[in-house]
Every structure is written in structure tokens, then in C-alpha cells.
ZAKOL-797899 format. One record per residue (C-alpha): residue number from 1; x, z, y. Coordinates in nm, 4 decimals. Layout:
BEGIN
+-----+----------+----------+----------+
: seq :       px :       pz :       py :
+-----+----------+----------+----------+
: NUM :        X :        Z :        Y :
...
+-----+----------+----------+----------+
//
This chain:
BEGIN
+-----+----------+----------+----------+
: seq :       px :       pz :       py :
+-----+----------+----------+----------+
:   1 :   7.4959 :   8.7682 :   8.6491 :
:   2 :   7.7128 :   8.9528 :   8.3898 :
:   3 :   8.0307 :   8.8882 :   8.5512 :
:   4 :   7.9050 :   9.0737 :   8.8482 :
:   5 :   7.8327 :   9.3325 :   8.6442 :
:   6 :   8.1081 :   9.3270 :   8.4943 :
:   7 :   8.2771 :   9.3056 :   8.7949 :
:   8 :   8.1453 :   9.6424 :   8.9121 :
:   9 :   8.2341 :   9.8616 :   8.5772 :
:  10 :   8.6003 :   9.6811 :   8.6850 :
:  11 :   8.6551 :   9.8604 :   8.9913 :
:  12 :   8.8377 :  10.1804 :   9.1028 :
:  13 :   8.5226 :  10.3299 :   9.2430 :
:  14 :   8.3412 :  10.2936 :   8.8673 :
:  15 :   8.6578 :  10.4218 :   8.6986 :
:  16 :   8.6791 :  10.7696 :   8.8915 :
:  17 :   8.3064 :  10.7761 :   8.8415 :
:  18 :   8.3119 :  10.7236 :   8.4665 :
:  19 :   8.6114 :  10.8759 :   8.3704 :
:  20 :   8.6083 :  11.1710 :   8.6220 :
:  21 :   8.4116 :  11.5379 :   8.6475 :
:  22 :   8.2453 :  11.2551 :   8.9314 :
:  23 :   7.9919 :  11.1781 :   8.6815 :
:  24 :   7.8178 :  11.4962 :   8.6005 :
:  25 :   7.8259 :  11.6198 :   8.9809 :
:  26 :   7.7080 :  11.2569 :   9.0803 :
:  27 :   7.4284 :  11.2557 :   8.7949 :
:  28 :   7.3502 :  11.6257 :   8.9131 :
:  29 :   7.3199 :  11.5675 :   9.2327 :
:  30 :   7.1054 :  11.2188 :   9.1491 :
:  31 :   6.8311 :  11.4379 :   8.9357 :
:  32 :   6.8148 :  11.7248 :   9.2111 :
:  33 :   6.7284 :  11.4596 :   9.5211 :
:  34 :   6.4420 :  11.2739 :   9.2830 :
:  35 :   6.3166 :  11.5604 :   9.2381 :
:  36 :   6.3148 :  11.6444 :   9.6075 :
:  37 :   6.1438 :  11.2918 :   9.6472 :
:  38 :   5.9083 :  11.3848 :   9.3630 :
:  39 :   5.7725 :  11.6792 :   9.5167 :
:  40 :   5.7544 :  11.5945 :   9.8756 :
:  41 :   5.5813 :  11.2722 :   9.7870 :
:  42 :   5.3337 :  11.4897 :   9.5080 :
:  43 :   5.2794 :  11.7073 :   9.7425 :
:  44 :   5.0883 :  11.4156 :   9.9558 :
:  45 :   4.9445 :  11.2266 :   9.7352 :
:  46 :   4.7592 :  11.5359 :   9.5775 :
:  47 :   4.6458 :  11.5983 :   9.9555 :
:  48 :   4.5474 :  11.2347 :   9.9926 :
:  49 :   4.3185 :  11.2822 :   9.6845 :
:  50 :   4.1464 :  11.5753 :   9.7877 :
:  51 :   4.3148 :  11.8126 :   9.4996 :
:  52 :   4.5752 :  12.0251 :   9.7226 :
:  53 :   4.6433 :  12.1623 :  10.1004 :
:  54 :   4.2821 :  12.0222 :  10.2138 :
:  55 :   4.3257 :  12.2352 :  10.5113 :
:  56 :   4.6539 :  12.0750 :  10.6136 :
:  57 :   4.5778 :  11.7797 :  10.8617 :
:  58 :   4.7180 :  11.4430 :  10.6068 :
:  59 :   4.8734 :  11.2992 :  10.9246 :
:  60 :   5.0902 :  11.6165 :  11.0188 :
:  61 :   5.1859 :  11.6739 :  10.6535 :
:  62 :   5.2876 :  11.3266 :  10.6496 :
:  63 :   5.4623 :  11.3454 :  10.9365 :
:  64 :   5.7001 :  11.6703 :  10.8810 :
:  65 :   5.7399 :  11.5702 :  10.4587 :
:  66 :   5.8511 :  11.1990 :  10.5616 :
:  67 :   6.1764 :  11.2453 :  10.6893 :
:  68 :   6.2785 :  11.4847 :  10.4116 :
:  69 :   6.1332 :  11.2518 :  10.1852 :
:  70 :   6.3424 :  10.9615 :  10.2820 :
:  71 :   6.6832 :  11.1810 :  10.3206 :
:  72 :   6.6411 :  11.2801 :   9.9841 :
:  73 :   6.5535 :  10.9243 :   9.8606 :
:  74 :   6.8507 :  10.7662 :  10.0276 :
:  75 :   7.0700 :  11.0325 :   9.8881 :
:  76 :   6.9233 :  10.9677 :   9.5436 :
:  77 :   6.9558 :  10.5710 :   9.5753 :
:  78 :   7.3595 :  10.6339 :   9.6813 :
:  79 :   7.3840 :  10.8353 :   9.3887 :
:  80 :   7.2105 :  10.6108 :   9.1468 :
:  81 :   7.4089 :  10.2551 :   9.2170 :
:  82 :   7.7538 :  10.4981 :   9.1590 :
:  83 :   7.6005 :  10.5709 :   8.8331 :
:  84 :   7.4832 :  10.2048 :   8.7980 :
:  85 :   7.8832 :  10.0633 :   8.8361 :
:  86 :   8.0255 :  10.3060 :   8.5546 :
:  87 :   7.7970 :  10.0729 :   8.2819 :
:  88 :   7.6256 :   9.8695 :   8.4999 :
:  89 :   7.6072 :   9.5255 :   8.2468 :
:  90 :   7.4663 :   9.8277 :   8.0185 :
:  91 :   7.2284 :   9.9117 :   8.2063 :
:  92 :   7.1332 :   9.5570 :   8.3848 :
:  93 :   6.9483 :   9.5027 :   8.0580 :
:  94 :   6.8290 :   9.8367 :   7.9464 :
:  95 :   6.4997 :   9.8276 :   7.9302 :
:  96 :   6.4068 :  10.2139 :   8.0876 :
:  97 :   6.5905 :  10.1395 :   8.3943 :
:  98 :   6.4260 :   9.7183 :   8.4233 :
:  99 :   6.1022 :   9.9856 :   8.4171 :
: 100 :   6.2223 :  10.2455 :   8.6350 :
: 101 :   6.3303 :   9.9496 :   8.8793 :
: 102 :   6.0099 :   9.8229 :   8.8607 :
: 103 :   5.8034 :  10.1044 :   8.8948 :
: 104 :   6.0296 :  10.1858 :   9.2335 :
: 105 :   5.9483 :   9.8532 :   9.3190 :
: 106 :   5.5691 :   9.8922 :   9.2920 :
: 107 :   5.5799 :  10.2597 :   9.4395 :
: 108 :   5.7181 :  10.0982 :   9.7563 :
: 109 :   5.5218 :   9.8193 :   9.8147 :
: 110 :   5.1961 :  10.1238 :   9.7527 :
: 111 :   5.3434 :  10.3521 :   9.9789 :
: 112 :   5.4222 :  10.0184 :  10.2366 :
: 113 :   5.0368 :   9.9616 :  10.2104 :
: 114 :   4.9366 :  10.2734 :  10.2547 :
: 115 :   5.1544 :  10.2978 :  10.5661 :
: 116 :   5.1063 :   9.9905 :  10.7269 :
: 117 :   4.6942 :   9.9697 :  10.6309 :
: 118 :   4.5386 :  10.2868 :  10.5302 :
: 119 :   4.7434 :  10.5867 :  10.7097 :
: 120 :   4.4951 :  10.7783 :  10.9268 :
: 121 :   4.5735 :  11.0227 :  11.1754 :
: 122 :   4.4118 :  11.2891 :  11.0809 :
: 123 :   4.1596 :  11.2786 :  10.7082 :
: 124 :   3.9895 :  11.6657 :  10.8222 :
: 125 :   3.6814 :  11.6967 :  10.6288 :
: 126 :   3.3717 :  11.6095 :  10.8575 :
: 127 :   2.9758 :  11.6882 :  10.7697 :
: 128 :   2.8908 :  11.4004 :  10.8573 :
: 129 :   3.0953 :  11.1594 :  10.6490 :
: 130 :   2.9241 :  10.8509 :  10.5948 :
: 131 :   3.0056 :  10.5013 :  10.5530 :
: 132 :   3.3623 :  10.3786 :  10.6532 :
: 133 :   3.5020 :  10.7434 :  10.6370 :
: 134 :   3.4077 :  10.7986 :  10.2689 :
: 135 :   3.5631 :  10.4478 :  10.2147 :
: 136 :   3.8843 :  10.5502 :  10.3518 :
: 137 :   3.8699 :  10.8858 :  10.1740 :
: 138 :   3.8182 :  10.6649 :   9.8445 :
: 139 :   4.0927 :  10.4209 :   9.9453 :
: 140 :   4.3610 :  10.7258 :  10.0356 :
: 141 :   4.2709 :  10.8930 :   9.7196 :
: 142 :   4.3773 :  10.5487 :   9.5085 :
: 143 :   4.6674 :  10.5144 :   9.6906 :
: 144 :   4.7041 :  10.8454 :   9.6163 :
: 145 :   4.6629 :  10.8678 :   9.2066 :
: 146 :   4.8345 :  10.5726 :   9.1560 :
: 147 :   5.1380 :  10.6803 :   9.3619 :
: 148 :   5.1052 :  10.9928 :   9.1135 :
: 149 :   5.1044 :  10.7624 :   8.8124 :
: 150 :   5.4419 :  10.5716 :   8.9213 :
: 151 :   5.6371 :  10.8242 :   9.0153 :
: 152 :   5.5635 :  11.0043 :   8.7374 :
: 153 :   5.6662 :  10.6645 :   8.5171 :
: 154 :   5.9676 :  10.6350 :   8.7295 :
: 155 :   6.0757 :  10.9716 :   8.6287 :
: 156 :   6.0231 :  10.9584 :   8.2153 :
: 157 :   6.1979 :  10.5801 :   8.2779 :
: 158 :   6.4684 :  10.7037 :   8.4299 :
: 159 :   6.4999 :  11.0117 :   8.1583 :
: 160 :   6.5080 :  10.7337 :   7.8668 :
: 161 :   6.7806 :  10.5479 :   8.0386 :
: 162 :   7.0382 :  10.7433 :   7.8348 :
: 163 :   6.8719 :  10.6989 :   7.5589 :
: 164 :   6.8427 :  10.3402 :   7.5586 :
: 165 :   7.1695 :  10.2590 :   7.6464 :
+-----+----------+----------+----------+
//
């Protein structure tokens, strides 16, 4: 695997990156559209758990944050593999971004669930919640916290990345 690493700090592309104003305007621009992602994606989870925007319909808020959410993440995914070739053997084995990796990893496959099992079309308070509509309730607010709790490790992961390297 190192020589394709390797490989990647070799070309042009890494060079103007590394040894160009490229890298602060990249890394800039990389920070700004996490934090885009960060916020649009806080903004439902904290609805999915009850704690924010309760009278905001989870299905509509889902539905106009999404496509923001995913402009900003592909943006911030472009942005992070040009910072990846300027030292990317460096950071292949740093341990903050193997975590940061991972935790984007594990916030997919939550969100993916979420998505393709739990996603209701509308979570409106009712008086009469009973049974199966509590359970989903309980099963959107998990999905919710821990979507919370990896995002929020992505983010201090991908802070010590610098450090670490």
C-alpha cells in the first residue's frame, strides 16, 4: 500500500496542493463544508430525539436539509482526498484520521439504516401514542444520539490529525 501512497504525494496535483497558497484555501474551504454537514445533520438528529424544532414535521425537515447536506458533504470529501495526496503515506497511518475514517464509516452505515429502515414520513406528536409509535420514537431518537456522538468524534478526529502527524 505505501507505494500508492507514495505514489499520490508524487504527483503534480499533490505538489501545487502542498507547496501552493492551494493548501490553506483547500483546508479552509474543507473545515467550512463539515461544518455545513455538521449542522444540517445536528440540526436532525436533535429533532429526531425530541430536543429541537418538535413542531417541524421530521420528514419535511429531512427532506429540504438532505440535499444541502450531501452538497456540502461531497464538497468536503473533494476537498479532503486533495489534502490526503499532499502527505497521504503520513496520514494512511495516523491514527486521528484511521478514527475519523472510521467514525465516517459508522456514521454512514447509521444514517443508511435510518434511511432505508426507520425514516417515517411524518414523527408529529400524537395523544394517543402507544405501542409501535413510541417504539419508533425510541428507535429515531438512538439513531439520533448516536449520530450526535460520531459526528461529533469525527470532528475532534479530524482536529487531531495535525497533531498526530
Amino acid at each position: 500500500m505505501n507505494e500508492i501512497w507514495y505514489s499520490l504525494e508524487a504527483t503534480e496535483l499533490a505538489f501545487r496542493v502542498g507547496a501552493t497558497w492551494w493548501f490553506p484555501m483547500i483546508e479552509s474551504i474543507h473545515v467550512l463544508t463539515a461544518t455545513l454537514v455538521l449542522g444540517s445533520v445536528f440540526m436532525v438528529d436533535l429533532r429526531l430525539m425530541g430536543l429541537a424544532a418538535r413542531r417541524y414535521d421530521v420528514g419535511t425537515l429531512i427532506t429540504e436539509l438532505v440535499p444541502w447536506t450531501w452538497l456540502a458533504f461531497v464538497l468536503a470529501v473533494v476537498t479532503g482526498c486533495l489534502l490526503f495526496i499532499v502527505q497521504a503515506s503520513s496520514y494512511a497511518s495516523n491514527t486521528a484520521f484511521l478514527i475519523k475514517m472510521a467514525g465516517l464509516v459508522l456514521a454512514g452505515l447509521n444514517m443508511g439504516w435510518f434511511h432505508a429502515y426507520l425514516r417515517p414520513t411524518s414523527l408529529q406528536p400524537s395523544a394517543g401514542a402507544t405501542g409501535r409509535r413510541k417504539q419508533w420514537a425510541h428507535s429515531h431518537a438512538t439513531v439520533g444520539a448516536l449520530s450526535l456522538a460520531l459526528w461529533c468524534g469525527i470532528m475532534l478526529a479530524g482536529r487531531w490529525i495535525g497533531h498526530l502527524v
